[in-house]
DRENGUFI-908295 format. One record per residue (C-alpha): residue number from 1; x, y, z; residue in three letters. Coordinates in steps of 0.02 Angstrom, whole numbers, plus 50000, padded with zeros to 5 digits. Example, Ala and Ser with C-alpha at 12.3 -4.5 7.8 and 13.67 -1.06 7.14 Angstrom:
DRENGUFI-908295
+------+-------+-------+-------+------+
| resi |     u |     v |     w | resn |
+------+-------+-------+-------+------+
|    1 | 50615 | 49775 | 50390 |  ala |
|    2 | 50684 | 49947 | 50357 |  ser |
+------+-------+-------+-------+------+
END
This chain:
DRENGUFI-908295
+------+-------+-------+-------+------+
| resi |     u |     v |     w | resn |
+------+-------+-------+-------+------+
|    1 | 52119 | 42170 | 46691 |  unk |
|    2 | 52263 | 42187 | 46814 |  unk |
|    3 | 52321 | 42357 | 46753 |  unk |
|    4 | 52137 | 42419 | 46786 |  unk |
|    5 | 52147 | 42351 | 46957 |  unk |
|    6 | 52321 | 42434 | 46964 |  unk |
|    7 | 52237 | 42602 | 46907 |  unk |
|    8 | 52114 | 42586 | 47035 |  unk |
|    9 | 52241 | 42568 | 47167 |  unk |
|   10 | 52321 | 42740 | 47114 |  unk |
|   11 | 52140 | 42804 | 47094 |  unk |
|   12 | 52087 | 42763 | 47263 |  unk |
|   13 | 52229 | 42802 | 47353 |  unk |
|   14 | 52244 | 42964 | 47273 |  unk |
|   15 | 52055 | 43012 | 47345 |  unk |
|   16 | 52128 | 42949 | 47517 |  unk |
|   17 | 52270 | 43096 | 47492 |  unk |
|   18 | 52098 | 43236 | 47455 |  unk |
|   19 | 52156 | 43320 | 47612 |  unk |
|   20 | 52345 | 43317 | 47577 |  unk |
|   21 | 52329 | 43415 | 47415 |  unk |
|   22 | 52220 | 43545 | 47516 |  unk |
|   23 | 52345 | 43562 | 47662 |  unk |
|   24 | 52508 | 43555 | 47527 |  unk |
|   25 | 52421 | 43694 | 47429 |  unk |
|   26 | 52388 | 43807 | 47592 |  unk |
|   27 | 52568 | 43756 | 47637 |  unk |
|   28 | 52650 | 43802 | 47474 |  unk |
|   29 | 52553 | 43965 | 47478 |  unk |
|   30 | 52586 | 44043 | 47656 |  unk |
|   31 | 52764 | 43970 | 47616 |  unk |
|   32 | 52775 | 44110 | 47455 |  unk |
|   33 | 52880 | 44262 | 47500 |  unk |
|   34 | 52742 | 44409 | 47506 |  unk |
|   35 | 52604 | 44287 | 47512 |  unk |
|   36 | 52546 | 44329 | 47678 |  unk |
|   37 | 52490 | 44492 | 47784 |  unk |
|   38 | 52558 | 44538 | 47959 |  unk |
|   39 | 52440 | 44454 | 48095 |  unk |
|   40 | 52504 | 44410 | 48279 |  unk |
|   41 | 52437 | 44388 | 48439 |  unk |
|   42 | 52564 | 44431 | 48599 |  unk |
|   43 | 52537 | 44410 | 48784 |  unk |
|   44 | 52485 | 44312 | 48945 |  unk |
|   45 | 52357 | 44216 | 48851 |  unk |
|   46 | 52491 | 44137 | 48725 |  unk |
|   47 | 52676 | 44216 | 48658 |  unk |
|   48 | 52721 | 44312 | 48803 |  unk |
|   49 | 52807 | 44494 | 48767 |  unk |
|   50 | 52990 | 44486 | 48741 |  unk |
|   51 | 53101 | 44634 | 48772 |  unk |
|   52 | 53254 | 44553 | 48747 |  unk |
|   53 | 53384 | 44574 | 48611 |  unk |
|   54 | 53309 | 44436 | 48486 |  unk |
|   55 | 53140 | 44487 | 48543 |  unk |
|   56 | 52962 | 44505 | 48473 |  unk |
|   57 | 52982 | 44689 | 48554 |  unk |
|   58 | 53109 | 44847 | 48553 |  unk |
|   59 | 53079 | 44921 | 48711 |  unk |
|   60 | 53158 | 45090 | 48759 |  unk |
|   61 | 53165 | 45196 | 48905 |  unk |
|   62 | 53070 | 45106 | 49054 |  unk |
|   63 | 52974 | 44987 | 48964 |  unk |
|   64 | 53008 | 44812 | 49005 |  unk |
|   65 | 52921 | 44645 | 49057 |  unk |
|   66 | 52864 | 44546 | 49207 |  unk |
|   67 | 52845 | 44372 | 49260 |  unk |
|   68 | 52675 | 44355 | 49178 |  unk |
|   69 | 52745 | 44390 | 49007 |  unk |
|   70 | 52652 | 44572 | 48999 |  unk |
|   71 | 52713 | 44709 | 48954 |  unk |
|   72 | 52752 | 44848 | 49090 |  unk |
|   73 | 52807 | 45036 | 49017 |  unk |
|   74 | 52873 | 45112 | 49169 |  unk |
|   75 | 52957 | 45076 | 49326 |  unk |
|   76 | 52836 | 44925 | 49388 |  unk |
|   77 | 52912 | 44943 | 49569 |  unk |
|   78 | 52768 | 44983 | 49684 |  unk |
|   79 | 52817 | 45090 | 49865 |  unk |
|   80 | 52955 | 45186 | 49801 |  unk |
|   81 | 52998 | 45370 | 49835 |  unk |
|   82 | 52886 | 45486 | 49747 |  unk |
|   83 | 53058 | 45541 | 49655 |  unk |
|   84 | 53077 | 45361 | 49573 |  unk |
|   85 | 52957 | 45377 | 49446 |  unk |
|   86 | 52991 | 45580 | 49406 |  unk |
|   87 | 53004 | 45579 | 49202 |  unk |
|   88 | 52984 | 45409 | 49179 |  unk |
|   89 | 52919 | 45336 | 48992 |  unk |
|   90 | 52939 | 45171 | 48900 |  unk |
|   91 | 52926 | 45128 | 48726 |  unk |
|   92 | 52875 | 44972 | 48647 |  unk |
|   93 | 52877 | 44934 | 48468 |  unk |
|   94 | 52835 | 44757 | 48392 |  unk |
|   95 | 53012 | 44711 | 48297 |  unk |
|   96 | 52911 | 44666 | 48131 |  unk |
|   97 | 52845 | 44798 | 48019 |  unk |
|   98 | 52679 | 44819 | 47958 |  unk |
|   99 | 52661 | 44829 | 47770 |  unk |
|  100 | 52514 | 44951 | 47748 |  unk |
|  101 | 52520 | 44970 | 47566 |  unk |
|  102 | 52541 | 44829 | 47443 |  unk |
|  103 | 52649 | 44823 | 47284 |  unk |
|  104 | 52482 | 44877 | 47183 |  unk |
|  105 | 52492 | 45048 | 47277 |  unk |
|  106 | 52348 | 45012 | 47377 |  unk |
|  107 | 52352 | 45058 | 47563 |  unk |
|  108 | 52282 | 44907 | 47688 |  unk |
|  109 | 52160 | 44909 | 47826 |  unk |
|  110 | 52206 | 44849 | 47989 |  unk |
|  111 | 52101 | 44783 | 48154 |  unk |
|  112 | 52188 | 44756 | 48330 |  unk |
|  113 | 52150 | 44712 | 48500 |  unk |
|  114 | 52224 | 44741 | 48670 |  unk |
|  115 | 52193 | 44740 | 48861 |  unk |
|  116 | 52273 | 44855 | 48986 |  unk |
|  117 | 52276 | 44926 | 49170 |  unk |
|  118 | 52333 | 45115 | 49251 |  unk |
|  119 | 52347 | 45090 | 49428 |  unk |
|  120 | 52399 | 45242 | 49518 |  unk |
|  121 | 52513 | 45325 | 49654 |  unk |
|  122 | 52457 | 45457 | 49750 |  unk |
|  123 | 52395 | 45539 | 49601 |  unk |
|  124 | 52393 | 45494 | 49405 |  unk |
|  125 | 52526 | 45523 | 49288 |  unk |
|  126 | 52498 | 45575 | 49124 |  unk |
|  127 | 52442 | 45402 | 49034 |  unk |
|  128 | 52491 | 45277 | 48898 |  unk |
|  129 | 52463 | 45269 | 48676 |  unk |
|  130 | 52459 | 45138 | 48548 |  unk |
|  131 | 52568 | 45230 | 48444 |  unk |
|  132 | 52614 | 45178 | 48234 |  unk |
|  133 | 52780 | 45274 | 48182 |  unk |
|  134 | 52874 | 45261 | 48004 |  unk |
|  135 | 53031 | 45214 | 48108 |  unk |
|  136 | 53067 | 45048 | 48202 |  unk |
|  137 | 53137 | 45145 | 48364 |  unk |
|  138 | 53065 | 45318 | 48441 |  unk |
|  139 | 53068 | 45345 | 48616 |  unk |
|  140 | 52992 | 45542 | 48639 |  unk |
|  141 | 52993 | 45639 | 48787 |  unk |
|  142 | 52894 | 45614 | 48967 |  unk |
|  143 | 52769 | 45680 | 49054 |  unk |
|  144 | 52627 | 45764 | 48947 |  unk |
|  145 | 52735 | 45694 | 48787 |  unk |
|  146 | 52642 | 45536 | 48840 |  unk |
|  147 | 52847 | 45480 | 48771 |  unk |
|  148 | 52770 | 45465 | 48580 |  unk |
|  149 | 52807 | 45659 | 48550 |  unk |
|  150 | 52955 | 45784 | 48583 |  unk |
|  151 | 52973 | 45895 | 48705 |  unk |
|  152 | 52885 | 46032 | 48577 |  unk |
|  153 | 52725 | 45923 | 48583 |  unk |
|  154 | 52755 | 45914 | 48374 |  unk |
|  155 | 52829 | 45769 | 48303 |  unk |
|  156 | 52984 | 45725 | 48195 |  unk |
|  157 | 52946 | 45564 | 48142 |  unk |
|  158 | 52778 | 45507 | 48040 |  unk |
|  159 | 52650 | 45453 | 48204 |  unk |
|  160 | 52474 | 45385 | 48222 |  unk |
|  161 | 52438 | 45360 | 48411 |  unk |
|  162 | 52273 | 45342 | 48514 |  unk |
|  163 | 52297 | 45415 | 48683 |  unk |
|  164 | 52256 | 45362 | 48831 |  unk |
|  165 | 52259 | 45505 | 48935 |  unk |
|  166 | 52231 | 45534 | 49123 |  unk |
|  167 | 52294 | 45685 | 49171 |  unk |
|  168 | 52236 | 45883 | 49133 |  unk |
|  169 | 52376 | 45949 | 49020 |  unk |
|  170 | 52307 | 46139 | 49009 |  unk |
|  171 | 52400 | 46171 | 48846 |  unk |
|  172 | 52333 | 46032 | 48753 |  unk |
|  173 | 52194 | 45909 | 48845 |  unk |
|  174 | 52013 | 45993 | 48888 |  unk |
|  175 | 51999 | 45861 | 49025 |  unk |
|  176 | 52083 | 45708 | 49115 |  unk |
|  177 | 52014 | 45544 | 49054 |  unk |
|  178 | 51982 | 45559 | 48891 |  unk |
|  179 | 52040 | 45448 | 48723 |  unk |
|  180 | 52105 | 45565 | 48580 |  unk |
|  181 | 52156 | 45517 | 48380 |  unk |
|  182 | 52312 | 45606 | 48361 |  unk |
|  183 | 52425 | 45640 | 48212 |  unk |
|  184 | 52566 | 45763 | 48181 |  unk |
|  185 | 52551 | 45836 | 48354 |  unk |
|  186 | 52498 | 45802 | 48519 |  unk |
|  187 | 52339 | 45919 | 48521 |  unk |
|  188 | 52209 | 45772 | 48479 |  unk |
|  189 | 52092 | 45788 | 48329 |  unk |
|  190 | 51966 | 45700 | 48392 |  unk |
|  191 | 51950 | 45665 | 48595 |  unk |
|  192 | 51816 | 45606 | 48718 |  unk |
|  193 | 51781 | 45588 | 48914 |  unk |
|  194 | 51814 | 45397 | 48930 |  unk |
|  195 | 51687 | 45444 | 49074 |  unk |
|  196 | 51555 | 45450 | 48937 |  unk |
|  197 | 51572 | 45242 | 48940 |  unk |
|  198 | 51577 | 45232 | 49131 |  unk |
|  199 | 51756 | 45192 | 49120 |  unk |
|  200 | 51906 | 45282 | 49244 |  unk |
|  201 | 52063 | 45254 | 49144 |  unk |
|  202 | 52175 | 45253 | 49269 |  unk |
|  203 | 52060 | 45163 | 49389 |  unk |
|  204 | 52161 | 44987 | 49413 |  unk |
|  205 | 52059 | 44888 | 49328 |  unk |
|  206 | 52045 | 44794 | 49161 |  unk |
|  207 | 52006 | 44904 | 48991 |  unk |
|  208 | 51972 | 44804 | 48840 |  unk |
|  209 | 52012 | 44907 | 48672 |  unk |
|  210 | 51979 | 44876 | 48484 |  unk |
|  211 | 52058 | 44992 | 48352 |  unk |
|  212 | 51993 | 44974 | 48199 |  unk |
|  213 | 52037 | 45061 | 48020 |  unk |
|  214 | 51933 | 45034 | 47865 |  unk |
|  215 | 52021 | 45101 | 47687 |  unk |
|  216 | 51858 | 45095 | 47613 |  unk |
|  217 | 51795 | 45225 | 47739 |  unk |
|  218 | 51950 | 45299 | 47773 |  unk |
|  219 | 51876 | 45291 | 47974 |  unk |
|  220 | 51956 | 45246 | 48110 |  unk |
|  221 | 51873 | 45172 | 48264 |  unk |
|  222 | 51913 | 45155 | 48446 |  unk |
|  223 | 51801 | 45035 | 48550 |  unk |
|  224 | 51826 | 45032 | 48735 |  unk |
|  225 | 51727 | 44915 | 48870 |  unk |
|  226 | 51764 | 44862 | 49051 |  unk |
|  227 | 51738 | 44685 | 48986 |  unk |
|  228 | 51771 | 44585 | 48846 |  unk |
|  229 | 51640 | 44608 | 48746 |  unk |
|  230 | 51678 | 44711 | 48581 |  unk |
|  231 | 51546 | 44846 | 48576 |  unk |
|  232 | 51434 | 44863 | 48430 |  unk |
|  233 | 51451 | 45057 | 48400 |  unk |
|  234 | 51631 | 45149 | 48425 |  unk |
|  235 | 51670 | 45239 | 48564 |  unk |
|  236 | 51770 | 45348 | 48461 |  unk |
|  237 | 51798 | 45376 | 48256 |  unk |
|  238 | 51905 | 45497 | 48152 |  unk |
|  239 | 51908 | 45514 | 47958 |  unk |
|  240 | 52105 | 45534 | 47874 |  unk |
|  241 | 52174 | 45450 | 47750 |  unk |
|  242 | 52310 | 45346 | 47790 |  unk |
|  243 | 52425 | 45414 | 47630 |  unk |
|  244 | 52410 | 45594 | 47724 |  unk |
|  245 | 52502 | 45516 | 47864 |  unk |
|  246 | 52610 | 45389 | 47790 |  unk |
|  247 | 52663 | 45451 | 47642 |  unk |
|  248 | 52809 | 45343 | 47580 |  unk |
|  249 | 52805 | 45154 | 47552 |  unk |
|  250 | 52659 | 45103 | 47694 |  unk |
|  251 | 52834 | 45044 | 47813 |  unk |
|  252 | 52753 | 45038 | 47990 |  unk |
|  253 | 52796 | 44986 | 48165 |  unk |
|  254 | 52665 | 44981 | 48282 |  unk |
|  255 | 52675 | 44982 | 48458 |  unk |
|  256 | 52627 | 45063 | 48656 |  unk |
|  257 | 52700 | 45213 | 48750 |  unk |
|  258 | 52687 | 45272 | 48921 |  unk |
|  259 | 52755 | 45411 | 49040 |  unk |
|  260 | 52756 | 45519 | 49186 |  unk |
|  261 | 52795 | 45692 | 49244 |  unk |
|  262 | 52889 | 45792 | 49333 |  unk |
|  263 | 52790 | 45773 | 49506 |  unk |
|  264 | 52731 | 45670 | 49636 |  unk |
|  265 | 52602 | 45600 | 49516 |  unk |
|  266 | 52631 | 45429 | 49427 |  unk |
|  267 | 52536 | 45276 | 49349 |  unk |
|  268 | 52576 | 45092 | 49340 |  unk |
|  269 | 52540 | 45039 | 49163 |  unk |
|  270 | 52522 | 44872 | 49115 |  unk |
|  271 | 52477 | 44779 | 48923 |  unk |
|  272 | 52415 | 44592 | 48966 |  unk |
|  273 | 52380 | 44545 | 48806 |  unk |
|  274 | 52394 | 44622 | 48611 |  unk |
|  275 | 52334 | 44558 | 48452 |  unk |
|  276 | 52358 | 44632 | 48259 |  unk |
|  277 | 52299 | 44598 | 48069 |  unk |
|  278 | 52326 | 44680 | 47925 |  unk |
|  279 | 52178 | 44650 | 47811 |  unk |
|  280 | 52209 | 44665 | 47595 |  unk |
|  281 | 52135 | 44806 | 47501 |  unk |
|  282 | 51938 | 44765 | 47477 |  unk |
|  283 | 51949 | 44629 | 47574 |  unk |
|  284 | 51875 | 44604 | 47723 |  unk |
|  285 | 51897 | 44424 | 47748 |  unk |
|  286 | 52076 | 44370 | 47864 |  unk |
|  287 | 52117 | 44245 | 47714 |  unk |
|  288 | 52250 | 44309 | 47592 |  unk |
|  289 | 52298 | 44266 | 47408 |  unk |
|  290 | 52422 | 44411 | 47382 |  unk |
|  291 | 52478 | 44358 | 47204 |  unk |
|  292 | 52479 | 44233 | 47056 |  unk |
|  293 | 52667 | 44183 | 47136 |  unk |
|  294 | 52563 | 44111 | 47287 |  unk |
|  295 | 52460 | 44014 | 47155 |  unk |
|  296 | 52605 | 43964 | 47039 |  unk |
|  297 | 52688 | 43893 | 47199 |  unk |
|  298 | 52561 | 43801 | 47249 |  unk |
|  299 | 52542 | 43711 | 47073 |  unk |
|  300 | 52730 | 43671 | 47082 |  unk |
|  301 | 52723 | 43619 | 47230 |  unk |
|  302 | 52583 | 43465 | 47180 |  unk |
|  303 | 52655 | 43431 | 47028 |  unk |
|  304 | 52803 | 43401 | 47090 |  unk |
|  305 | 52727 | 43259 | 47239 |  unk |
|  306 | 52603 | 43204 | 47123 |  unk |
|  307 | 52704 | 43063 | 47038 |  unk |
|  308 | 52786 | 43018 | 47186 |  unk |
|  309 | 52626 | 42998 | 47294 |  unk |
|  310 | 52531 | 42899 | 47158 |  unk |
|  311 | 52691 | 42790 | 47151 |  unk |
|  312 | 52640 | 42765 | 47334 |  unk |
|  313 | 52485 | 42742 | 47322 |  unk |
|  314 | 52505 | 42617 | 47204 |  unk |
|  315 | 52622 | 42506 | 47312 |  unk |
|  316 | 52528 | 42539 | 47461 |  unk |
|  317 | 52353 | 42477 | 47367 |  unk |
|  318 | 52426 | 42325 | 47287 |  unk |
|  319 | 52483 | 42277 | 47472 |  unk |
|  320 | 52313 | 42338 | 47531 |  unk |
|  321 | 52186 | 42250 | 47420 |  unk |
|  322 | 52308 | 42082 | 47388 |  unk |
|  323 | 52278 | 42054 | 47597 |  unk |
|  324 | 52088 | 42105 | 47592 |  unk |
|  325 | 51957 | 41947 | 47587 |  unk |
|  326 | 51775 | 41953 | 47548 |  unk |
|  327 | 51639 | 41868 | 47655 |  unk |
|  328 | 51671 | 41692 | 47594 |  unk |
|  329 | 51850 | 41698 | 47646 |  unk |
|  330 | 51942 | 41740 | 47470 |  unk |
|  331 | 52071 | 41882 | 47447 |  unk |
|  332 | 52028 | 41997 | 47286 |  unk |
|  333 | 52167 | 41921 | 47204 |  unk |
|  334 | 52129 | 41739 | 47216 |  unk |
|  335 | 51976 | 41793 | 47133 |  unk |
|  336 | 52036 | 41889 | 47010 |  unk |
|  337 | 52158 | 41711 | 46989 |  unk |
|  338 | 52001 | 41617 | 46983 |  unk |
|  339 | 51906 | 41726 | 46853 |  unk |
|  340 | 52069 | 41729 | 46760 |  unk |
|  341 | 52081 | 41517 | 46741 |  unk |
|  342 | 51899 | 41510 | 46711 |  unk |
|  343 | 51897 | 41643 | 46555 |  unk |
|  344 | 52059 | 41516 | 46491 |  unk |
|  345 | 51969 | 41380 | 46515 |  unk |
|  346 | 51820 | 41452 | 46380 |  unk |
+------+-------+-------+-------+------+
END
């Protein structure tokens, strides 16, 4: 009889542990080297941008931070001569790299978030990118360049950016204010008059953006809104395949860019707050098994507690039930003492 009551002890102290052996297997599993995908959030709102060496950013050229714990991407000094802010540009790439394809081969969607402000001088400068390159540091040249592309307007290095443009470059932008897709150079495959959504770009206020790319539709889509409120139809969308811009092994770093030009024209430009996930192939859930290593982990992980936690639970029960006392005053084990001389006694 006592080593059932012993047994129950384990037994009931293991069903008090139900929630450990969920919490050590999603321990044991984000724990797994490769287990889990890239997914961040950076800002005022929580981890403030950090420029310096040891950062969560590289930042080149002019970009920098402020007291807030935004980001800034050129001079942020307001009332200075016009000449100040002549071919300025900053760069700002987050120092982890995105993995966009997976050890199967299979290239990764990917779904961000940011909010950011263009105030202006006397007139705007030429505007600001989210920019992915195949390199962890690129700083390109100023003014039209929009500092993702060199001086030729055609890149050297692998680039995805989504421009944020707000001034009339005749040899490649139709019109000022306007968000363009663009790819190998800086002539946009895909643009539109952020005017079309009521929105001035470089009008000092707020702009909430989404940036979304699907694998399964090879689309990607830019959302835009003066609030945040994530708009049910893009404001923008452009068909590629990812492997036709990224060809090698899916190494990205993702980032923003902004610059001026050679004139008395200039912008402010600002990133409060930036978030990032890279979602599995055919999945379009944020929760990640990447491999049977995550699961074989996780297994070693409980087997290896499991004795000593039902040694535990043991102890801790025998002490538990040996104090408890039922409604006529008797502790379980004087009864089980009492039941125990009475069965001798037959």
């Amino acid at each position: 009889m006592g080593d059932r009551r012993n047994l129950g002890c384990i037994w009931m102290g293991l069903r008090r542990c139900r929630a450990f052996w969920v919490l050590a297997v999603v321990v044991a599993g984000f724990s797994a080297p490769g287990s889990s995908l890239l997914d961040f959030s950076l800002g005022t709102k929580g981890m403030s941008f950090q420029c310096d060496e040891g950062g969560n950013m590289w930042c080149g050229g002019n970009a920098s931070t402020n007291s807030e714990g935004a980001l800034t991407l050129t001079p942020d000094g307001r009332n200075l001569p016009d000449e100040y802010y002549f071919n300025t540009q900053g760069m700002a790439l987050y120092t982890l790299p995105l993995q966009l394809l997976d050890n199967e081969g299979r290239w990764r969607s990917f779904s961000c978030f940011f909010r950011f402000r263009i105030e202006t001088g006397k007139f705007p400068g030429d505007g600001l990118a989210f920019v992915m390159f195949n390199v962890s540091r690129w700083e390109g040249a100023p003014g039209g360049d929009l500092g993702v592309y060199s001086s030729s307007g055609r890149q050297k290095v692998k680039t995805l950016a989504v421009e944020f443009d707000t001034f009339p470059n005749k040899d490649f932008d139709e019109f000022s204010n306007h968000v363009g897709v663009d790819l190998e150079s800086l002539r946009s495959k895909v643009s539109r008059n952020a005017y079309d959504a009521n929105i001035n770009l470089s009008g000092g206020e707020d702009i909430y953006t989404w940036i979304d790319y699907s694998v399964d539709s090879s689309y990607l889509e830019v959302r835009i809104e003066m609030r945040d409120q994530r708009p049910v139809q893009p404001f923008l969308r452009y068909q590629f395949k990812l492997s036709d811009v990224f060809s090698d092994n899916g190494t990205v770093f993702a980032g923003f860019s902004g610059s001026n030009g050679l004139c008395i024209c200039h912008n402010f430009y600002t990133i409060f707050d930036w978030s990032l996930k890279v979602i599995p192939a055919g999945d379009d859930s944020y929760l990640y098994v990447n491999s049977m290593f995550f699961i074989l982990i996780g297994l070693v992980f409980i087997l290896l507690l499991v004795p000593l936690v039902s040694i535990l639970s043991h102890v801790w029960g025998r002490k538990y039930y040996s104090g408890q006392r039922t409604g006529d005053g008797f502790g379980y084990r004087e009864l089980s003492l009492d039941i125990n001389e009475e069965e001798n006694k037959l």
